[in-house]
C-alpha positions as CSV (number, residue, x, y, z in Angstrom):
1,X,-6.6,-3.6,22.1
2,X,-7.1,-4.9,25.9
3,X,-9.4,-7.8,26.3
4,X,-11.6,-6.7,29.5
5,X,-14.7,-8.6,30.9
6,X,-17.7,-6.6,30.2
7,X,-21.1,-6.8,31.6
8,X,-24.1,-7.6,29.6
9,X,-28.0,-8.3,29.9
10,X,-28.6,-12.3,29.5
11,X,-32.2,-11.9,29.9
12,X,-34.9,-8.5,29.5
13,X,-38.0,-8.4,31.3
14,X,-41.1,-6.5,30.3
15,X,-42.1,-4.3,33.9
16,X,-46.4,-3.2,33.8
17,X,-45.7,-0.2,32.8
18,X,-44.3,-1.4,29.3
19,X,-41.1,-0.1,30.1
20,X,-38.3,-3.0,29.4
21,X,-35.6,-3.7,32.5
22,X,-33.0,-6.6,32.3
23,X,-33.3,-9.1,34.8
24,X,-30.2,-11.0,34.2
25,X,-26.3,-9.8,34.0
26,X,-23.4,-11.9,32.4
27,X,-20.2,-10.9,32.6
28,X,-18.5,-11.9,29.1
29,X,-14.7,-11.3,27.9
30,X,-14.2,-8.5,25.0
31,X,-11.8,-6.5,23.3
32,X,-12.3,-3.0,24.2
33,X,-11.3,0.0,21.8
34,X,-10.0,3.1,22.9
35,X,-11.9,6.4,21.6
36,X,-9.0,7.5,18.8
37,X,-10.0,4.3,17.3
38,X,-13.5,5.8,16.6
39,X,-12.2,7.0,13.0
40,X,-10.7,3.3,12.3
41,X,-13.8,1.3,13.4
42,X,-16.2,3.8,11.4
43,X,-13.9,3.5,8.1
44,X,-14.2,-1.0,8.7
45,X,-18.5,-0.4,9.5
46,X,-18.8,1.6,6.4
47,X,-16.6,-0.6,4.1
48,X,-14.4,2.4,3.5
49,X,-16.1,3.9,1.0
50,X,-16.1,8.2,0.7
51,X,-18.8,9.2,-1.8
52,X,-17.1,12.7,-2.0
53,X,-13.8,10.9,-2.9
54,X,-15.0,8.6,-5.5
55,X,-16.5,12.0,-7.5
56,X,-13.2,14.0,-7.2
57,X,-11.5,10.9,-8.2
58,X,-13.9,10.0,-10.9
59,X,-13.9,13.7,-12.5
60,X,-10.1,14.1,-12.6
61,X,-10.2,10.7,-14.5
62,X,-12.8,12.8,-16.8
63,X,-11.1,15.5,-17.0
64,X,-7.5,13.7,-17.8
65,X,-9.1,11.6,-20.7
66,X,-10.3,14.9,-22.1
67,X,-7.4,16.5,-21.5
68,X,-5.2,13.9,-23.7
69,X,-8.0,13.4,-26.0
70,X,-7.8,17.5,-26.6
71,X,-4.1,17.3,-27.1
72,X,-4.5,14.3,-29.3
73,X,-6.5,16.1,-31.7
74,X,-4.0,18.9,-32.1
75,X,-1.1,16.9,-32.2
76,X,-3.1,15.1,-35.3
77,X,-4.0,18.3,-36.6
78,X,-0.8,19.6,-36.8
79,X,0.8,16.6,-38.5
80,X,-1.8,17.3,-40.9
81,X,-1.0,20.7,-41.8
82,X,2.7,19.3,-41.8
83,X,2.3,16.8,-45.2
């Protein structure tokens, strides 16, 4: 990241024609991200949170409980039928 001075509107005016204008530029020091951080910044504004992964993660949690509970009851089943 490269700290650059940017330019920025210290004070907005209100023209007749209810159309906003700024009367008053500042120059202020920021940190300036390049465009392949876009993916980065949006993950840190979102909290990093991906409703489409949270379902696939939460159904193959589903679908591994069932699976052991499945091959818990067989395995119980069969030691059943052993005695």
């Amino acid at each position: 990241m490269a700290s650059e001075f940017i330019q920025v509107c210290r004070t907005w005016t209100t023209n007749p024609d209810n159309s906003v204008s700024c009367s008053s530029f500042e120059w202020i020091q920021g940190y300036v991200l390049p465009p392949e951080a876009a993916d980065q910044l949006d993950l840190l504004l979102q909290g990093g949170f991906s409703p489409e992964l949270f379902r696939i993660g939460f159904l193959g949690t589903l679908s591994l409980f069932v699976a052991g509970f499945g091959v818990g009851l067989v395995i119980s089943q069969l030691r059943k039928l052993k005695r």
